[in-house]
MARMARTOR-927879 format. One record per atom (N, C-alpha, C): residue in one letter; x, y, z. Coordinates in steps of 0.2 Angstrom, whole numbers, padded with zeros to 4 digits, always signed. Example, Ala and Ser with C-alpha at 12.3 -4.5 7.8 and 13.67 -1.06 7.14 Angstrom:
% residues 2
A+0066-0028+0039 A+0062-0022+0039 A+0066-0016+0039 S+0064-0011+0035 S+0068-0005+0036 S+0064+0000+0039 
***
This chain:
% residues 298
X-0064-0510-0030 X-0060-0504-0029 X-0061-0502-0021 X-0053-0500-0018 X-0056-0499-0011 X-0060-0490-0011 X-0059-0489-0005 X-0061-0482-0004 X-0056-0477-0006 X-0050-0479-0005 X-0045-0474-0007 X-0043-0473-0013 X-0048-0478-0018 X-0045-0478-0026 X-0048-0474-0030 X-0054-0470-0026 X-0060-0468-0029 X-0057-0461-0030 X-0051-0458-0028 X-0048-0452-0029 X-0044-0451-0034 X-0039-0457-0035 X-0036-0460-0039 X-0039-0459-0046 X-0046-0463-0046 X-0050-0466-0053 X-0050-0457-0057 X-0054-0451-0049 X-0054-0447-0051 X-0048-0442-0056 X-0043-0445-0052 X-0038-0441-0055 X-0032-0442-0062 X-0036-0449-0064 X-0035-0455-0069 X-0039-0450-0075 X-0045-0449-0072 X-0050-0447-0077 X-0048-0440-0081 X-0046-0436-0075 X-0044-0429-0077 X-0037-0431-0081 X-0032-0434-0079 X-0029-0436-0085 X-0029-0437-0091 X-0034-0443-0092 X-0037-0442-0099 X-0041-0437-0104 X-0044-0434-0100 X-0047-0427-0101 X-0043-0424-0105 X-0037-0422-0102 X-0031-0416-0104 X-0030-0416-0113 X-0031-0412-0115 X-0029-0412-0122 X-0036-0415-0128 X-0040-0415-0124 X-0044-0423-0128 X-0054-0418-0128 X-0053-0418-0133 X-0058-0412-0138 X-0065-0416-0140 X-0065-0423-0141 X-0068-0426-0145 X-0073-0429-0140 X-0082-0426-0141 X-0087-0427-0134 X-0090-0433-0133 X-0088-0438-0140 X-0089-0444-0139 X-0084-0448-0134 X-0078-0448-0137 X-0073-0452-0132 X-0074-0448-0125 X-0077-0441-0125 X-0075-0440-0118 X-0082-0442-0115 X-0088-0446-0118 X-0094-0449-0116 X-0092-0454-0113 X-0087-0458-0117 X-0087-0465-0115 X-0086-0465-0107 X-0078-0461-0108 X-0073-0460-0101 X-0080-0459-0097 X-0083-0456-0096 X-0088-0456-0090 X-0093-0460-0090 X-0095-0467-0095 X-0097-0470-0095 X-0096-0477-0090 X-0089-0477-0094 X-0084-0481-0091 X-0083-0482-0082 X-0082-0476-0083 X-0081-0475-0075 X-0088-0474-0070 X-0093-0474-0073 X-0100-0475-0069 X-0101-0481-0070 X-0098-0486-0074 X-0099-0494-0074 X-0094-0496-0068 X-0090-0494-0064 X-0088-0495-0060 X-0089-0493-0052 X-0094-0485-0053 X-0094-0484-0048 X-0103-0488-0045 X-0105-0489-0050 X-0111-0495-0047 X-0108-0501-0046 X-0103-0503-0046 X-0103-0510-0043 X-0100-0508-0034 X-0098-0502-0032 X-0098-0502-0026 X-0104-0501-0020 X-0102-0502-0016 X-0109-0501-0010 X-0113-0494-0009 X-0109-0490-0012 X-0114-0483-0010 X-0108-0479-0015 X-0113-0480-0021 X-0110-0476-0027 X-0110-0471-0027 X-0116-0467-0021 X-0116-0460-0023 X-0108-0456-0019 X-0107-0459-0015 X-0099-0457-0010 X-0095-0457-0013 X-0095-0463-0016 X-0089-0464-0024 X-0091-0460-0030 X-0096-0458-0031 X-0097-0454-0036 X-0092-0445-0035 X-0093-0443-0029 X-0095-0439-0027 X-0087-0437-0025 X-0081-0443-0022 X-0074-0443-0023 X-0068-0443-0028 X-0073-0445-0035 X-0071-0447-0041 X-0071-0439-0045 X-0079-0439-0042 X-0079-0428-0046 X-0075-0423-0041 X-0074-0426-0034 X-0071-0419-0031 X-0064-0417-0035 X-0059-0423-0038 X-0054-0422-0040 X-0054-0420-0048 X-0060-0421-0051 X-0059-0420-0059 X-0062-0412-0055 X-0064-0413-0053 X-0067-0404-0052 X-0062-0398-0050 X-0055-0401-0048 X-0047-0399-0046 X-0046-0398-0052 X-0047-0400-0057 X-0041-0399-0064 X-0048-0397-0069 X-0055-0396-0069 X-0060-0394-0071 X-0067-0393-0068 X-0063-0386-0065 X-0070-0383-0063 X-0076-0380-0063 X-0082-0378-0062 X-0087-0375-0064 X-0084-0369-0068 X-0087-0366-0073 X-0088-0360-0078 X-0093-0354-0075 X-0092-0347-0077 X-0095-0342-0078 X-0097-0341-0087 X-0092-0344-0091 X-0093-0342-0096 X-0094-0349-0102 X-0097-0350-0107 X-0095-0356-0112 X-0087-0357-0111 X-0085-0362-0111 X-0079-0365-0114 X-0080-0371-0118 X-0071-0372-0121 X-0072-0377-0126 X-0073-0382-0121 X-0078-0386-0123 X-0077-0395-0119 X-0083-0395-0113 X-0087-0387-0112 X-0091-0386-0107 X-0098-0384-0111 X-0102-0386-0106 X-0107-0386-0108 X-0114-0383-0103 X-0117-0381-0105 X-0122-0375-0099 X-0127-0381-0096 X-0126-0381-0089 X-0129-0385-0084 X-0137-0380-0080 X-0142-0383-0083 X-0147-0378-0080 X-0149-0380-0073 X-0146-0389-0070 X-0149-0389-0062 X-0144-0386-0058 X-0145-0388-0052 X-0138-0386-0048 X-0140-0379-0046 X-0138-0379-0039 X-0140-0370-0035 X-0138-0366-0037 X-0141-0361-0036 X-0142-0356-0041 X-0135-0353-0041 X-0131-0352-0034 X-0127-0349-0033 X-0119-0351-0036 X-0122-0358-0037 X-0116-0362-0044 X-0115-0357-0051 X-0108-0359-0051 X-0107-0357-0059 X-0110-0363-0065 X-0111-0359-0068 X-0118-0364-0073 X-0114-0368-0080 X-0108-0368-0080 X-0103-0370-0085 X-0097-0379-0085 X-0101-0383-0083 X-0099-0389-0084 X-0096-0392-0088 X-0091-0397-0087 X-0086-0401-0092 X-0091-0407-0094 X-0089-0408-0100 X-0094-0413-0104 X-0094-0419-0100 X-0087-0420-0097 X-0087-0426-0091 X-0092-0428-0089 X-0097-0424-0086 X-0102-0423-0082 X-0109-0424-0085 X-0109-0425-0090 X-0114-0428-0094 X-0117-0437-0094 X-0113-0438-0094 X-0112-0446-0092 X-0107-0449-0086 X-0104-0443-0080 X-0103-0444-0076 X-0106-0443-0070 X-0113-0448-0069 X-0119-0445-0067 X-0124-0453-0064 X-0126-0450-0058 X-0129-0457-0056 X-0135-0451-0058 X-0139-0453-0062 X-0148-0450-0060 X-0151-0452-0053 X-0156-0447-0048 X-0159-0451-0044 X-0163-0456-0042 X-0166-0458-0049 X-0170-0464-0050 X-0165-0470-0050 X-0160-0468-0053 X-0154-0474-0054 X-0152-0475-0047 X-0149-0469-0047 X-0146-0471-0035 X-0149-0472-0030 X-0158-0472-0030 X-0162-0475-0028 X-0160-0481-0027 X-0160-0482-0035 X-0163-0490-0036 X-0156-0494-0034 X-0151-0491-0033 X-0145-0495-0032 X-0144-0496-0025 X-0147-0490-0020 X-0146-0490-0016 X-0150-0497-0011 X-0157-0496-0014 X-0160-0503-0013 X-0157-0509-0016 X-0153-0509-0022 X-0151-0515-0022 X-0147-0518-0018 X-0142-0514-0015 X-0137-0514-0010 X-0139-0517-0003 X-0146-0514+0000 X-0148-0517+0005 X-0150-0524+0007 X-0152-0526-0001 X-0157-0531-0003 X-0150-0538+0000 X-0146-0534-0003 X-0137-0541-0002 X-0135-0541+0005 X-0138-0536+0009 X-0133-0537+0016 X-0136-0541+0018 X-0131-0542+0025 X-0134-0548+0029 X-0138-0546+0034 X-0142-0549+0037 X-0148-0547+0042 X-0145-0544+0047 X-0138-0546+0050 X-0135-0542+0056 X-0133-0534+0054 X-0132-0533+0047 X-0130-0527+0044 X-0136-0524+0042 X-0142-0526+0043 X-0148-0522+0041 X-0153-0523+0048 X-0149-0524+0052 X-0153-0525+0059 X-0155-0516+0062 X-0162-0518+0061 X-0163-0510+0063 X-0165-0510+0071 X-0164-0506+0075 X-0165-0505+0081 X-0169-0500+0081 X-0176-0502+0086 X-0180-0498+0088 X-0178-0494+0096 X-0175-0488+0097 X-0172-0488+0103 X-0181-0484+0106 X-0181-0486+0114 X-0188-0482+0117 X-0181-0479+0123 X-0183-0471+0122 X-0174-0469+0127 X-0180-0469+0134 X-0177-0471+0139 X-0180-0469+0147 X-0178-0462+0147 X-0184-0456+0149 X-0182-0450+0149 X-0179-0451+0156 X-0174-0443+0153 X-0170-0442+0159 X-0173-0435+0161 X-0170-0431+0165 X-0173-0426+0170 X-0177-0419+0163 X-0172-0420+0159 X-0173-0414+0153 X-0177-0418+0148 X-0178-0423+0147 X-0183-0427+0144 X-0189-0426+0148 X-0190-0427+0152 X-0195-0427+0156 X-0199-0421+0154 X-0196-0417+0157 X-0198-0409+0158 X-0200-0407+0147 X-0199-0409+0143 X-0201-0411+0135 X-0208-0414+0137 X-0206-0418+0138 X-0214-0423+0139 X-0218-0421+0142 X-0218-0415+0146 X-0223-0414+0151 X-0226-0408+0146 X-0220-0404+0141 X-0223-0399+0135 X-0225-0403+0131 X-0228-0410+0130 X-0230-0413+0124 X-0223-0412+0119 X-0219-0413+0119 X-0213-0418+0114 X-0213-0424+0117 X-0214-0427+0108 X-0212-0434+0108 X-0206-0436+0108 X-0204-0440+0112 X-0194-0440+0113 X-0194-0448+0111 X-0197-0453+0111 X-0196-0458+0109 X-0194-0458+0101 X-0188-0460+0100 X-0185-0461+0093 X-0183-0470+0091 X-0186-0467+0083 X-0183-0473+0079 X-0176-0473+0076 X-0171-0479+0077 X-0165-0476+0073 X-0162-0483+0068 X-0161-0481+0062 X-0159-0487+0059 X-0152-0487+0058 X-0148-0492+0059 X-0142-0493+0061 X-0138-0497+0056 X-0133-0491+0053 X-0128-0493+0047 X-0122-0495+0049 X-0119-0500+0054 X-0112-0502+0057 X-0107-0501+0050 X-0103-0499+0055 X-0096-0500+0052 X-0093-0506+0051 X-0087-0507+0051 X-0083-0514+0051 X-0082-0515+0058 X-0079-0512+0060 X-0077-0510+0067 X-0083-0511+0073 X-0088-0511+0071 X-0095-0509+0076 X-0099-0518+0074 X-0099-0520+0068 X-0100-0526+0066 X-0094-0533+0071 X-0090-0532+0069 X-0085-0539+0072 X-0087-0536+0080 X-0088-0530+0084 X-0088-0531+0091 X-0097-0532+0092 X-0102-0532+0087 X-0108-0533+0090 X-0110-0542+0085 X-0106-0546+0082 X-0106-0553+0080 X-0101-0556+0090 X-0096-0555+0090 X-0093-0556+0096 X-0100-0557+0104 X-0100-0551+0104 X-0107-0551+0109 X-0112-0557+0108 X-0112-0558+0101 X-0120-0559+0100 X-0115-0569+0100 X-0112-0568+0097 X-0108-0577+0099 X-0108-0578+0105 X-0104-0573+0111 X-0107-0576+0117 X-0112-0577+0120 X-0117-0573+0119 X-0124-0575+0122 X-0128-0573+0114 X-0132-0578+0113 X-0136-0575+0107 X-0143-0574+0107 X-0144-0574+0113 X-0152-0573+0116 X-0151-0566+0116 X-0144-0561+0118 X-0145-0554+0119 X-0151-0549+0113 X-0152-0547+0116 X-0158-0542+0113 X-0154-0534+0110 X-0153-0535+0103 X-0148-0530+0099 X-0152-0523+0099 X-0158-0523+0100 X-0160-0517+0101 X-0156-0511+0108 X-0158-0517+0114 X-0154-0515+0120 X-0147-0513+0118 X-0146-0517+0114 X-0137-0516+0114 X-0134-0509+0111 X-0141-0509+0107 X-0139-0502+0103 X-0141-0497+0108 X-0146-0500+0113 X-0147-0492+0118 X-0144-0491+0121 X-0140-0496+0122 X-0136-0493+0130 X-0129-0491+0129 X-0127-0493+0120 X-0122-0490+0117 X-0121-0482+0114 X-0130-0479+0115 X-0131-0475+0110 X-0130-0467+0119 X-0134-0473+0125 X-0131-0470+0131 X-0128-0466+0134 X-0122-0473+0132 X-0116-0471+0134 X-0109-0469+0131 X-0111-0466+0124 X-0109-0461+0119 X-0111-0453+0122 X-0117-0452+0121 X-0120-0446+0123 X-0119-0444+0129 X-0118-0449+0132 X-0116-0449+0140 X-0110-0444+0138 X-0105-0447+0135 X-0098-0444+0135 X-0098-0439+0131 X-0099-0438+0126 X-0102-0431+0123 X-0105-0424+0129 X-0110-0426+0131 X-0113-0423+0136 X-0106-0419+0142 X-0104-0424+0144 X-0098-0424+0151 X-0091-0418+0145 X-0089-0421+0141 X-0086-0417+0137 X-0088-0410+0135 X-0092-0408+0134 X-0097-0399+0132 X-0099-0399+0139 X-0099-0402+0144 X-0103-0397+0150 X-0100-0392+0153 X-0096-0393+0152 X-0093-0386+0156 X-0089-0381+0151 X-0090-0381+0146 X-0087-0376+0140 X-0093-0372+0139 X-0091-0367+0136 X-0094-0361+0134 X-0097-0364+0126 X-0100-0361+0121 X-0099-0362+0113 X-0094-0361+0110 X-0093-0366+0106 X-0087-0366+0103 X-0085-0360+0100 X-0089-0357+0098 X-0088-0350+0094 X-0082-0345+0100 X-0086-0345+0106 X-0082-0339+0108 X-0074-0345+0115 X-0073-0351+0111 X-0066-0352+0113 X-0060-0349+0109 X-0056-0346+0111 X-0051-0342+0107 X-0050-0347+0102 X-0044-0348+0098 X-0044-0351+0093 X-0035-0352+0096 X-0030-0348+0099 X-0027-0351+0101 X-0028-0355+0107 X-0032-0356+0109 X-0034-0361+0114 X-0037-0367+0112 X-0040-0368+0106 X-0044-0374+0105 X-0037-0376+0098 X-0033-0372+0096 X-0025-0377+0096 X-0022-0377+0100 X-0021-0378+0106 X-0015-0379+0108 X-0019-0381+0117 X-0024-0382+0119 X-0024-0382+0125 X-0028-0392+0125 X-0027-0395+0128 X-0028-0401+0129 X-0034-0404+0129 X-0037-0400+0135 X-0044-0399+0136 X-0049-0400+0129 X-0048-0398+0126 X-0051-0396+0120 X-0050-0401+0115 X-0046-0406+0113 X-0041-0410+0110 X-0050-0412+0105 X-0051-0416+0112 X-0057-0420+0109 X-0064-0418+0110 X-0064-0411+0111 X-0069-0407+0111 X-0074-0408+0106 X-0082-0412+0106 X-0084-0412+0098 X-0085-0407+0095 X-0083-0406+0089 X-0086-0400+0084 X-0081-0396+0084 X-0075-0399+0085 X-0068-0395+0086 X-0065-0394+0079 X-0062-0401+0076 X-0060-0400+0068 X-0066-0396+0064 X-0072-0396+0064 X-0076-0392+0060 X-0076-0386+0061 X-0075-0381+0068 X-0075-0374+0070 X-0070-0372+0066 X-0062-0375+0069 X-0056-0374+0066 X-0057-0374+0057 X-0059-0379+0055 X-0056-0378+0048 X-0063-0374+0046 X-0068-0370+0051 X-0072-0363+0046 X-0065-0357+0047 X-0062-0360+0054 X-0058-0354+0056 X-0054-0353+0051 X-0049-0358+0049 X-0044-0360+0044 X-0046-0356+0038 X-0052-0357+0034 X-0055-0357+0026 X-0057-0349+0029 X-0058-0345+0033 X-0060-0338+0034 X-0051-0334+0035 X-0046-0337+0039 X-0041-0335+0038 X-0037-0335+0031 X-0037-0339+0029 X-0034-0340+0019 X-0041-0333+0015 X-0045-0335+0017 X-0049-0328+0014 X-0046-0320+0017 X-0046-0318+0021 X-0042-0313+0025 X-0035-0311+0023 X-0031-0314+0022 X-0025-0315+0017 X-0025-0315+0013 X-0027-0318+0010 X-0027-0316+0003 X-0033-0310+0000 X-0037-0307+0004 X-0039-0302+0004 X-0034-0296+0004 X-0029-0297+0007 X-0025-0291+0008 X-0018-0293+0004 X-0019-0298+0000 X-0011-0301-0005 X-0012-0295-0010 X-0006-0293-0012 X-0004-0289-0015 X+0004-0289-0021 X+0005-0286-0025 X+0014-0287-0026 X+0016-0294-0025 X+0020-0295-0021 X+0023-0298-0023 X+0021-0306-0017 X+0016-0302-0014 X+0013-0308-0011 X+0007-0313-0013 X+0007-0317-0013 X+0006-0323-0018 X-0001-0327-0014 X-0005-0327-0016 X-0011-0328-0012 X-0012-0337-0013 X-0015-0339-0007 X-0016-0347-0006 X-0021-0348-0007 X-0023-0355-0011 X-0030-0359-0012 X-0029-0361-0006 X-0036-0362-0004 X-0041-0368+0000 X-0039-0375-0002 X-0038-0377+0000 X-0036-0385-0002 X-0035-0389+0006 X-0034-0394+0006 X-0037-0399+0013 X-0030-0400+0013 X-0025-0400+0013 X-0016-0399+0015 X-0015-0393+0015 X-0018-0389+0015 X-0019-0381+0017 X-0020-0381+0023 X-0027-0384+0025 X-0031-0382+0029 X-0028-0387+0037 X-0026-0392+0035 X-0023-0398+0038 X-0017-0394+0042 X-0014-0392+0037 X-0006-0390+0043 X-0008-0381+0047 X-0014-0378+0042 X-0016-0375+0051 X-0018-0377+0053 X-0021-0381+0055 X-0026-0382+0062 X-0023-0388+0065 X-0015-0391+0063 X-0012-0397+0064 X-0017-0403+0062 X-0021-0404+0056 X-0024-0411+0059 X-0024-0416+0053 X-0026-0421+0053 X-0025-0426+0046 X-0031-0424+0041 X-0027-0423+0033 X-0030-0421+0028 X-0038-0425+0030 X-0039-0431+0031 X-0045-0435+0029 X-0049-0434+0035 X-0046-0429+0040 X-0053-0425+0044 X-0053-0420+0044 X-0051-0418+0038 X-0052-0409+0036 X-0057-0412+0030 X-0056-0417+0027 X-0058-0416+0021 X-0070-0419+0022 X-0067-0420+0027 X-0076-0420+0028 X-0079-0414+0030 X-0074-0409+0036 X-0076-0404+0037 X-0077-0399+0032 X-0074-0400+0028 X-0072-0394+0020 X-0079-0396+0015 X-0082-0403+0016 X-0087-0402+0011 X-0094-0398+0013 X-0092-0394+0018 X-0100-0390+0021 X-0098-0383+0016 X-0093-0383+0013 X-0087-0374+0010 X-0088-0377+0001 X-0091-0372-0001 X-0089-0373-0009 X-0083-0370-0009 X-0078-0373-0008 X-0069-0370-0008 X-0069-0370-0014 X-0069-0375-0018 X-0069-0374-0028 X-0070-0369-0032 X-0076-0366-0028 X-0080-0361-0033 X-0074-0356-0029 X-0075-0355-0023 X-0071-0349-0020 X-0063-0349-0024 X-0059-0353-0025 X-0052-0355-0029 X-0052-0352-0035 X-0061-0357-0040 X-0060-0351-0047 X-0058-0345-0047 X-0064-0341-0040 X-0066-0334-0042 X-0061-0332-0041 X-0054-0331-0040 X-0048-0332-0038 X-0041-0333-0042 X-0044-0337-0048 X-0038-0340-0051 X-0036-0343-0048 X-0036-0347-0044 X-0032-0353-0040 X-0036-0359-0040 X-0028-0363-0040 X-0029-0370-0041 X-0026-0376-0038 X-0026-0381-0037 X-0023-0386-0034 X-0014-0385-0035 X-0013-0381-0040 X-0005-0381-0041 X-0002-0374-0040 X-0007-0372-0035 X-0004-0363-0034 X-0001-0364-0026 X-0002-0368-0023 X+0001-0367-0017 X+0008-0371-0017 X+0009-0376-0023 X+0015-0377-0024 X+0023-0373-0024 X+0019-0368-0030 X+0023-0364-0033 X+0027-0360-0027 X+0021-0357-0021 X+0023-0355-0018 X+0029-0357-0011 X+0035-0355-0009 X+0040-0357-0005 X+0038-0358+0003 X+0040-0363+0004 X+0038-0364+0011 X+0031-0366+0014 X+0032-0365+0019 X+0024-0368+0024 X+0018-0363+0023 X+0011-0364+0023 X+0008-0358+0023 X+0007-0356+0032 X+0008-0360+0035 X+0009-0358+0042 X+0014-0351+0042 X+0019-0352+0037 X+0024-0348+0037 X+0021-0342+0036 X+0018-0341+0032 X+0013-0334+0030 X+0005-0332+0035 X+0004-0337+0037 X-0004-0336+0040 X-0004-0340+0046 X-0005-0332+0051 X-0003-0335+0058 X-0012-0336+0060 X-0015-0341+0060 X-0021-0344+0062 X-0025-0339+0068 X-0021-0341+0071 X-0025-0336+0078 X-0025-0328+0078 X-0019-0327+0075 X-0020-0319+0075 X-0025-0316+0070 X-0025-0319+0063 X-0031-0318+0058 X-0037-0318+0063 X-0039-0324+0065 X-0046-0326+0067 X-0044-0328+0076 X-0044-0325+0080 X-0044-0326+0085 X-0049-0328+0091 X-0056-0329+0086 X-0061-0333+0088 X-0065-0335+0084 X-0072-0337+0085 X-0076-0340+0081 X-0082-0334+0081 X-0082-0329+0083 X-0087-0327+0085 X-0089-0319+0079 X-0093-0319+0076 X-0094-0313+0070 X-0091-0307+0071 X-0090-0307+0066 X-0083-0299+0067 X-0090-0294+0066 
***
């Protein structure tokens, strides 16, 4: 199943959910579907894809319901009311442990190649090491697909190269770039927010989509703080937060997982199908910069 099926599966499952009382058949269903999500490379990411979308159409509890069940783990700050799903929709940590080592056991030695990097201190390194910090780091290295076919390419023209170098002088001339990018900027906090939409500079500013979508998820709070009559209050949702801040659903939707937006949506009454109802753009109601016009504590 690829990556993008895993939202899918979730939303198959809340499907069958619907209407369906009976705690055995609804055991299986998350039986079924944890038979599936072990056979992937990192079932906890797919575990975690599959509940975000059942947790759309069934979300945590304040109070008993029919098909819910009282969950004693989980932060305190959670509502304590779970769908039976979840009962058997569950890798244990002894389980995902052990899966997680199965998984490494089948890769191939270029994909489990760890790299011990020793970094040559630079001038701010230096001045750590004369305070007694350790700055010499170990880092083990999960390549992408992308990171793999250009570091086999390398290693086919010359194969004597040394992958640990390769990964230092790559890790470099990343931070390199990083570094050159934030040097002359202030904290993101205190760049206006019409500035970091609309001014260039900033485009690829790191730690840009994550400021903007705390700005994003604080301005939909603020609105709907003051929704009243006949104004119709917006869930948090990552197509919400996507066309404020102009950017693609699938890098809001990383940035959104540091925000319980779910729990915030119940306490709310709001759900995946409220912004539907509502006419037109939320852009159209929530002007981003005027609500939050910076990043910096009110």
């Amino acid at each position: 199943m690829t990556k993008q099926s895993w939202p899918q599966l979730g939303r198959e499952i809340a499907q069958q959910l619907e209407g369906l009382t009976d705690p055995d058949r609804i055991a299986q269903i998350g039986e079924d579907a944890i038979a599936q999500i072990q056979q992937h490379d990192n079932p906890e990411n797919a575990l975690k894809s599959v509940n975000r979308e059942i947790l759309k159409a069934y979300p945590r509890k304040d109070e008993e319901k029919p098909n819910y069940y009282y969950d004693e783990g989980g932060k305190d700050d959670l509502l304590k009311y779970r769908h039976l799903i979840f009962k058997t929709l569950t890798l244990g940590k002894s389980e995902a442990k052990t899966l997680k080592e199965a998984t490494k056991t089948t890769m191939t030695p270029l994909e489990t190649e760890t790299a011990k990097v020793t970094k040559t201190p630079t001038a701010t390194a230096t001045q750590k090491l004369a305070q007694g910090i350790e700055c010499n780091i170990t880092i083990q290295v999960n390549l992408d697909d992308e990171a793999k076919v250009a570091l086999e390419v390398v290693l086919a023209q010359d194969s004597s190269r040394d992958i640990s170098k390769i990964a230092s002088a790559a890790i470099a001339s990343y931070c390199k770039s990083i570094a050159n990018k934030t040097k002359n900027f202030d904290s993101l906090e205190s760049i206006s927010t019409e500035a970091l939409l609309t001014e260039d500079k900033y485009k690829t500013l790191p730690g840009r989509g994550e400021e903007l979508t705390r700005r994003a998820v604080k301005a939909i709070q603020i609105y709907n703080n003051a929704a009243y009559g006949d104004v119709k209050p917006w869930a948090i949702t990552q197509n919400a937060i996507a066309t404020l801040i102009g950017a693609k659903q699938s890098a809001v939707k990383k940035a959104l997982a540091d925000f319980d937006y779910q729990d915030y949506n119940y306490s709310k009454g709001l759900d995946g199908y409220t912004n539907r109802a509502i006419q037109g753009q939320i852009t159209d109601y929530i002007n981003l910069a005027e609500l939050v016009p910076d990043g910096l504590p009110d």
